[in-house]
C-alpha positions, -999 to 999 in steps of 0.1 A, spaced: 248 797 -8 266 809 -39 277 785 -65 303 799 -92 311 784 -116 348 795 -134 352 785 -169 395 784 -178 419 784 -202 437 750 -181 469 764 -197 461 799 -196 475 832 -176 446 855 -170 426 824 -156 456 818 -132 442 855 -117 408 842 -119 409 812 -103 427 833 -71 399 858 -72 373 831 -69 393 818 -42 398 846 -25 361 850 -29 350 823 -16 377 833 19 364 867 23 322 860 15 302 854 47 279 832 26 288 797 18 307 801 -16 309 768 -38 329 773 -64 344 749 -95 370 751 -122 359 742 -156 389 738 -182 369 751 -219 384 744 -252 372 754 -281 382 778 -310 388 808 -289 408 790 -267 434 777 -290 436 811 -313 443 829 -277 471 811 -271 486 810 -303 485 852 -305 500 850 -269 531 828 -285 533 851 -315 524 815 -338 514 814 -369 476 803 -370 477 791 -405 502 767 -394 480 734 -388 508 716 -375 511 743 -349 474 749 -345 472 710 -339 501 713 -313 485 738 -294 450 719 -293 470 689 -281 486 706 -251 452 724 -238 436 691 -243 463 670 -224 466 694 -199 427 697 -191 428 659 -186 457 662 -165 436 685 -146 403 660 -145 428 631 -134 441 649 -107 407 660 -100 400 628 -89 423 626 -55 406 659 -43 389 692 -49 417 710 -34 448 690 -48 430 690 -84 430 730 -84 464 731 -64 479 707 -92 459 732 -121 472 767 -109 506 753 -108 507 738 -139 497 778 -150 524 791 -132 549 771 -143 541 774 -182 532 816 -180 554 826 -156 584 804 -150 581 800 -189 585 763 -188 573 741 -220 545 714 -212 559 681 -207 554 644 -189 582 656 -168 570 690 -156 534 675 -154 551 644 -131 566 669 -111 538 690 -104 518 660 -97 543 650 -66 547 687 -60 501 686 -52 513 648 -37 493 629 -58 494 593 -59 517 587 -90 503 555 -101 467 567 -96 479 598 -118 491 584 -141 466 556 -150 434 583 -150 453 613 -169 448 581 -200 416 570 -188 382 575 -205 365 585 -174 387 616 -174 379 622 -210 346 613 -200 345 643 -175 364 666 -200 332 661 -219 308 670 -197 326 701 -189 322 713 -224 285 703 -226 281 727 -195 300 753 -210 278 747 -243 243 747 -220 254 779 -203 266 798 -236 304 800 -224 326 813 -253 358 828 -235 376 822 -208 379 837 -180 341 837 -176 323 828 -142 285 820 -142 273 827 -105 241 811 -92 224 824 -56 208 792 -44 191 812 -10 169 832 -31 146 809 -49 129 839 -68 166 849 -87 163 818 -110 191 831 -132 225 832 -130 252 858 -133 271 854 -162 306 873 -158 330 876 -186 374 884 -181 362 877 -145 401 884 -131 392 907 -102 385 900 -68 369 932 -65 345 929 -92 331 898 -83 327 908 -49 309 936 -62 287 918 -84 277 897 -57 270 918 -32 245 936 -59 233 904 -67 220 895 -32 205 926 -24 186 937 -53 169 921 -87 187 935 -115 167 940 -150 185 918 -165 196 909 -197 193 871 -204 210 845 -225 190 819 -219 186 815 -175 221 839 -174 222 879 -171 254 890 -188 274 917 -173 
């Protein structure tokens, strides 16, 4: 089995690509793919998408702004996370879409409508996007991200949990193509790379 985990901008464009890659992935892989969406926000995050807008990132007011959105919107993510795998990531990759390429600002009306558009329950939505325990998972996210020395997004870390003796994983870095990560795991399976570790991870 292959476990992947996807690190993402939850607001962001080129993780929009990644996240169908990894899906695609885990549709065309004759192994058991197990994949996960991790929204990371840090520095790099927030600077990305303020060169994107063309901001000014002296502004604080507008640095703060930005930090507010990717943080609401990751928790957005988390709550709807919590009526389903699939709905969660259905409800995420929309909310991409609509802000990068139907150009649509964030809002408690877009994020409503998206919610009914992944049929979530509303009230259930509503009540955990403000809870702690979403906040709660947000956390842990970034602790993973920390552990695993995830800087940028799109990065995927890939783990192959058939082969006890590759106790490392893969960590992959602008990770948008479908073809390279096939690639990388194809490689990955059939040989032992001499690899070049950050901690237990073998950066390509």
């Amino acid at each position: 089995m292959l476990e992947v985990y996807l690190f993402v901008n939850p607001i962001g464009e080129n993780c929009l690509a990644a996240e169908s890659s990894v899906l695609k992935l885990a549709t065309a892989r004759h192994e058991k793919v197990h994949y996960q969406f991790l929204p990371l926000v840090n520095l790099n995050t927030v600077e990305r998408v303020m060169d994107r807008q063309q901001l000014n990132s002296h502004d604080l007011n507008q640095r703060n702004h930005v930090f507010q959105t990717i943080y609401h919107a990751a928790l957005d993510y988390k709550a709807a996370l919590f009526q389903g795998k699939r709905k969660g990531q259905q409800f995420l990759m929309a909310l991409q879409q609509a802000l990068n390429l139907d150009h649509r600002a964030y809002s408690d009306d877009l994020i409503t409508s998206l919610a009914d558009q992944a049929r979530l329950d509303p009230a259930m939505f509503q009540e955990d996007r403000r809870a702690k325990l979403a906040q709660e998972s947000f956390e842990s996210d970034q602790r993973i991200a920390c552990e695993m020395g995830i800087q940028d997004h799109p990065s995927a870390v890939i783990f192959n949990y058939d082969n006890p003796a590759k106790n490392y994983g893969i960590l992959v870095e602008d990770c948008t193509s479908f073809e390279t990560l096939n690639t990388i795991c194809d490689d990955y399976l059939k040989q032992a790379p001499a690899p070049v570790f950050h901690g237990n991870l073998h950066t390509l």
